[in-house]
N, C-alpha and C positions, 0 to 999 in steps of 0.2 A: 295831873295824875301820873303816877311814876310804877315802873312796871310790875309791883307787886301787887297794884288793886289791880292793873289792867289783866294781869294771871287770876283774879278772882271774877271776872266776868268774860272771861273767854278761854275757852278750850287749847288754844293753841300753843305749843310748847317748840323750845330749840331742837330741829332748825326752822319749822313755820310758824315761829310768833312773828309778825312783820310791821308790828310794833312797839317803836320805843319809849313814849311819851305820848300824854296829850293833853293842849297847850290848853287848848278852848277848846268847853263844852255847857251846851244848853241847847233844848230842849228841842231837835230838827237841827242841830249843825254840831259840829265837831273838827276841830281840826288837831291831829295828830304830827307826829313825827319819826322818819325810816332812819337812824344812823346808816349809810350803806358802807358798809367796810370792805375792804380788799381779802381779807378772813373767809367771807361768808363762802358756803361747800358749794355754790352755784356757780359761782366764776372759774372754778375748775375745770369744766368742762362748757362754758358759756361763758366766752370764749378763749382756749391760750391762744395766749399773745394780746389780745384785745377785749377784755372783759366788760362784759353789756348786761347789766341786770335782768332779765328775761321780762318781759311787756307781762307775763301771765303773774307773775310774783308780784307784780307794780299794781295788775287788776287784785289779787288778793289784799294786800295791802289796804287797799281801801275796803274792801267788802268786810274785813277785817274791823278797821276804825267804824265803820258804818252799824256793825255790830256791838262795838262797844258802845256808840252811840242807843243803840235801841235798848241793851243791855242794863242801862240808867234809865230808862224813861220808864212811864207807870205801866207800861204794856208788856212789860217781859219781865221772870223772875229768874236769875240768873242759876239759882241751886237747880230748876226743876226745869226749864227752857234754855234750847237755844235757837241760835239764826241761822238758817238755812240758805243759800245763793240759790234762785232758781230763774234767773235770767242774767244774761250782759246785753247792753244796747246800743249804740253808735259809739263802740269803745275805738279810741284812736291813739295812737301812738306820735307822738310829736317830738323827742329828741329822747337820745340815749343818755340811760342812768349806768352812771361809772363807778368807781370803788371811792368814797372820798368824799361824795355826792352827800346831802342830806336831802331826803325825801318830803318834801312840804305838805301832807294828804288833808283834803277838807271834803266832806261829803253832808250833804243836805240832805233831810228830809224832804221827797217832794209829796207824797202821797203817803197815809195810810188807811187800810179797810178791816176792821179788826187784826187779824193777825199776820197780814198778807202787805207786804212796806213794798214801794217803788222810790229812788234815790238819787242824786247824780252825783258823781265823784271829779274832783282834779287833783292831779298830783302837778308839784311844782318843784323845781330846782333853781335856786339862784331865782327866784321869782319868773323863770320858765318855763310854760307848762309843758309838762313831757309828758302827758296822760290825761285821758278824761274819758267817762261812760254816766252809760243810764245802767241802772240795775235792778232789779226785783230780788225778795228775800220773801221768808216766812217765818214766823216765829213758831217752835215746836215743839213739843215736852222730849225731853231728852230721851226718853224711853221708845217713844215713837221716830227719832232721824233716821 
């Protein structure tokens, strides 16, 4: 999926689309892809001299793909819902994402209860993990977020 359908099932636009691709997908997994460029308006102030992706943009990232994820499946319709972030859980930081970096994101289904999903995410570089959580979402008519 290339980032024109990914713009038709999610809200998020330049500069929080944190989405470029995604590779695999079916039905509880998804693994997507972050181009991280030297460009992006965050490493301007995070940090000169030594730019570090911000750990909160890496947990978006997935909450993101996780969305696009539910987004596809028969429980959400994307004109009239969307996905909501309503927790993070043993979210860990494990190596710094730099300018250059490609973002590896895979997020699993682990639970759903009608419209109320629980998740777990990794992000990887270089087949590294640099990131990983649990997360809860909700699916919500767009009228009501």
């Amino acid at each position: 999926m290339k980032i024109e359908e990914i713009k038709q099932l999610i809200p998020h636009r330049y500069p929080f689309l944190l989405v470029d691709r995604v590779l695999e997908l079916d039905e509880g997994h998804i693994v997507a892809i972050k181009n991280v460029s030297a460009n992006e308006e965050f490493f301007n102030g995070h940090f000169p001299g030594a730019p570090i992706m911000p750990g909160v943009l890496q947990v978006e990232a997935m909450a993101q793909a996780g969305c696009i994820m539910m987004m596809k499946s028969e429980s959400a319709d994307p004109e009239n819902t969307m996905m909501v972030f309503t927790g993070i859980n043993k979210a860990k930081f494990r190596k710094s994402v730099v300018p250059g970096d490609q973002l590896r994101i895979e997020v699993n289904l682990s639970n759903q209860k009608r419209n109320f999903i629980t998740m777990s995410g990794k992000a990887t570089v270089d087949g590294k993990v640099v990131c990983e959580l649990e997360a809860s979402a909700a699916i919500v008519p767009k009228d009501q977020s």
